[in-house]
N, C-alpha and C positions, 0 to 999 in steps of 0.2 A: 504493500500500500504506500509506505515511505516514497518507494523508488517510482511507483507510479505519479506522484506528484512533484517527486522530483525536480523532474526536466520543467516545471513550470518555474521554478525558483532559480534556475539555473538561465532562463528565457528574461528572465526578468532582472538578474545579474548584468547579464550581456548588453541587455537595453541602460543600465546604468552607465554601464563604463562606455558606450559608443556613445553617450551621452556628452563626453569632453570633448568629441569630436567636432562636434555641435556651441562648445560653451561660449565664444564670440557670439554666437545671436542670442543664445538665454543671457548675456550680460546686457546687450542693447535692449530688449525686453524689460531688463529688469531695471535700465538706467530710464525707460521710460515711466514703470513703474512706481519708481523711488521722485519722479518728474511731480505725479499725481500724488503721491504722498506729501509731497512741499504743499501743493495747493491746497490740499484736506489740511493741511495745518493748519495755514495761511484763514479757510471759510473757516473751519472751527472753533479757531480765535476768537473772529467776531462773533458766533454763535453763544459762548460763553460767557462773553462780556466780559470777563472777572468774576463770574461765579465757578464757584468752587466744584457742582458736582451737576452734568446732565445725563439724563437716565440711571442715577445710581455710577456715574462714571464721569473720573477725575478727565478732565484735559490729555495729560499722558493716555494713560488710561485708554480712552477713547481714540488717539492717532495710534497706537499699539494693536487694539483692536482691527484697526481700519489696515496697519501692517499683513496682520494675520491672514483676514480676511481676503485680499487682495491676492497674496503670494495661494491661498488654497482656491478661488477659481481660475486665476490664471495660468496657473502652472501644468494645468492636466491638457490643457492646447486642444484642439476643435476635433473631440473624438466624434462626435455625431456626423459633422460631413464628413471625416473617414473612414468611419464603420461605413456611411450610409453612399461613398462613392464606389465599396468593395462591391455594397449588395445591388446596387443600380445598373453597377458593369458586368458583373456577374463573376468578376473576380473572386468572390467569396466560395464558390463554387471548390476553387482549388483547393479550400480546405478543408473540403469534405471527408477527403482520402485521405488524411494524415492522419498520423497515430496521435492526436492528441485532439482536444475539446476546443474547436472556435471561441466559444465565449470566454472560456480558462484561458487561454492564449493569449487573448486580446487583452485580457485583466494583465498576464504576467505583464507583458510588454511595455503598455500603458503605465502599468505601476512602476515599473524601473526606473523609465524615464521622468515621471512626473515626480518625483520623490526629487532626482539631483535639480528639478525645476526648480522646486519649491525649496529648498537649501537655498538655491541661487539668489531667487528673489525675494525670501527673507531677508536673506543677510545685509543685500545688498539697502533693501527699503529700511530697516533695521538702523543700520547706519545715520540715513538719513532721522528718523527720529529719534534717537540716540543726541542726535547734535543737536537738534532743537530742540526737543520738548524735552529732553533727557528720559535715565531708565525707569522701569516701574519694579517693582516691587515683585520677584517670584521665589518661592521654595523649592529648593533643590531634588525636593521629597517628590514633588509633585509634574516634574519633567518625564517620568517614562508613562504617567496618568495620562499629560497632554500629548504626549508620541501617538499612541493607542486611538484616543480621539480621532485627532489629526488623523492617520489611517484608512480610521471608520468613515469620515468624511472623506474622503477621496475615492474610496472605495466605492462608495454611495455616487460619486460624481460617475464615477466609471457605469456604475449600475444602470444610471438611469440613462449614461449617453449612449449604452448599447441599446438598448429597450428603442428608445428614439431613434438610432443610425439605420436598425434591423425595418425598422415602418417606411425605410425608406423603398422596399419593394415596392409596395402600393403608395406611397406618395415621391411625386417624383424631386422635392425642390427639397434635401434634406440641411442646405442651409439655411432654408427659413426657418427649420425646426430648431436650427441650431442659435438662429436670433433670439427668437421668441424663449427659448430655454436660457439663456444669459439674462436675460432681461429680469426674467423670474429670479434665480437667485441675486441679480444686482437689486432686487425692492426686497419683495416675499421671502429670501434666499437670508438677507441683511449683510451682504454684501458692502451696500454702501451707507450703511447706517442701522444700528439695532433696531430690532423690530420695535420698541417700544416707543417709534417715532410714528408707527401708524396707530391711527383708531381702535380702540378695544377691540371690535369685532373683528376686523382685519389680522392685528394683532395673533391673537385668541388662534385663530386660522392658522397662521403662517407656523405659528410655533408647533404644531401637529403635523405639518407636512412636511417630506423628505428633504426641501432643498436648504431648510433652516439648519439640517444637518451637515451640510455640506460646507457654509459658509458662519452662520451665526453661532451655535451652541460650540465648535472647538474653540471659535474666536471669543468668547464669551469665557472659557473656563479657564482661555492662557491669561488672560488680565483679573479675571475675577473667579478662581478656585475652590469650588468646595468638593466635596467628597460625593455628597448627597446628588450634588448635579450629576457631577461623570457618570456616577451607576444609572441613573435615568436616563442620559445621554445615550450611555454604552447599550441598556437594555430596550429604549426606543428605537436607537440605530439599527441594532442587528434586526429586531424585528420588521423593519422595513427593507433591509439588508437581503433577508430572505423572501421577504414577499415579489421583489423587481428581480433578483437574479431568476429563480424561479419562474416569474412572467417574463423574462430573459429568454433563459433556455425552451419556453413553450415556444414563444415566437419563434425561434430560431428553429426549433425540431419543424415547425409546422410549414416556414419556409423553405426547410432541405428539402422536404418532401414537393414542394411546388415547383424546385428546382430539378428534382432529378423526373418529375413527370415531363415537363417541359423542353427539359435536354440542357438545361443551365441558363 
């Protein structure tokens, strides 16, 4: 069983390290990146006036967040139109016949590279707040808690942009799917702002649904850490974790099938 999942960690090794070969455009990303973090300064400044706390969250605090948050959707790069250019051309086809699981694959891969992304563009956005707003405040104790998170959230990112790339059989435009899915975790997602900037009932909403996993709750636990949250975190996430892998692999089985009646 080990060795059967093996080659998937080994898949997603390889996708790290061909990752340096790459690192000149994840640093221009990330110099863009750390660009938009000046300006989230810069408005949040004037947001705060001089008050000491919004949403339960110091100034630091809050461009910290916006750090997190930032480096966790951008880093995983537009899997929706390239799962959903595989399945459009029929290139997905090819890997039918390989010893290993499409959707598993795609995960290793994904996950390799998006991992040295997110080192990248942490660090580098990091820096920048660092020098202006200066550090905030973390436990030592509590860094392999926010690893774990962190993870889970990207994991879920991956989840859900398979689910979306795979629909790209029957819808032809899988970059709109992939607009309108950025958009969501940039509001709903809290991406550019904690949720607690929308309406109660909006609000209420967004904290239930998977993309607040993705973007908001790891950004929320690295600035503001409790115990009590992770385990909610941890045990909402996976619960959703397996509900879309699972509508994953359905779609995906029920697509082979269309593919090999068809001829590819």
């Amino acid at each position: 069983m080990i060795n059967k999942y093996a080659k998937y960690f080994w898949i997603a090794e390889i996708n790290f390290r061909n990752s340096f070969a790459y690192i000149f455009d994840v640093i221009s990303s990330s110099i863009f990146i750390a660009l938009i973090i000046f300006i989230f300064i810069n408005l949040w400044s004037i947001v705060y006036g001089g008050r000491e706390l919004v949403f339960g969250l110091t100034l630091p605090m809050m461009i910290w967040y916006l750090v997190f948050t930032e480096a966790m959707v951008t880093s995983s790069g537009k899997l929706i139109t390239e799962i959903g250019a595989e399945v459009k051309s029929g290139e997905v086809a090819n890997y039918l016949n390989k010893p290993y699981n499409y959707v598993v694959y795609k995960y290793a891969k994904s996950i390799g590279s998006t991992i040295f992304s997110f080192i990248l563009i942490f660090a580098i956005s990091a820096i920048v707040a660092l020098l202006l707003v200066g550090p905030i405040e973390i436990n030592l104790i509590h860094i392999p808690f926010m690893i774990i998170a962190t993870l889970l959230g990207l994991t879920l990112y991956f989840a859900m942009s398979a689910f979306l790339g795979i629909l790209a059989f029957w819808i032809e435009d899988s970059q709109a799917i992939e607009f309108v899915y950025s958009k969501l975790l940039f509001t709903i997602g809290g991406m550019l702002a904690p949720l607690a900037i929308w309406p109660p009932v909006i609000e209420q909403i967004s904290l239930f649904l998977p993309f607040s996993l993705v973007a908001f709750y790891p950004a929320k636990l690295f600035v503001k850490f409790s115990f009590d949250s992770f385990i909610w975190v941890i045990g909402f996430g996976v619960i959703w974790g397996i509900v879309l892998f699972l509508a994953t692999a359905l779609l995906f089985r029920f697509m082979s099938k269309k593919l090999s009646i068809n001829g590819g």
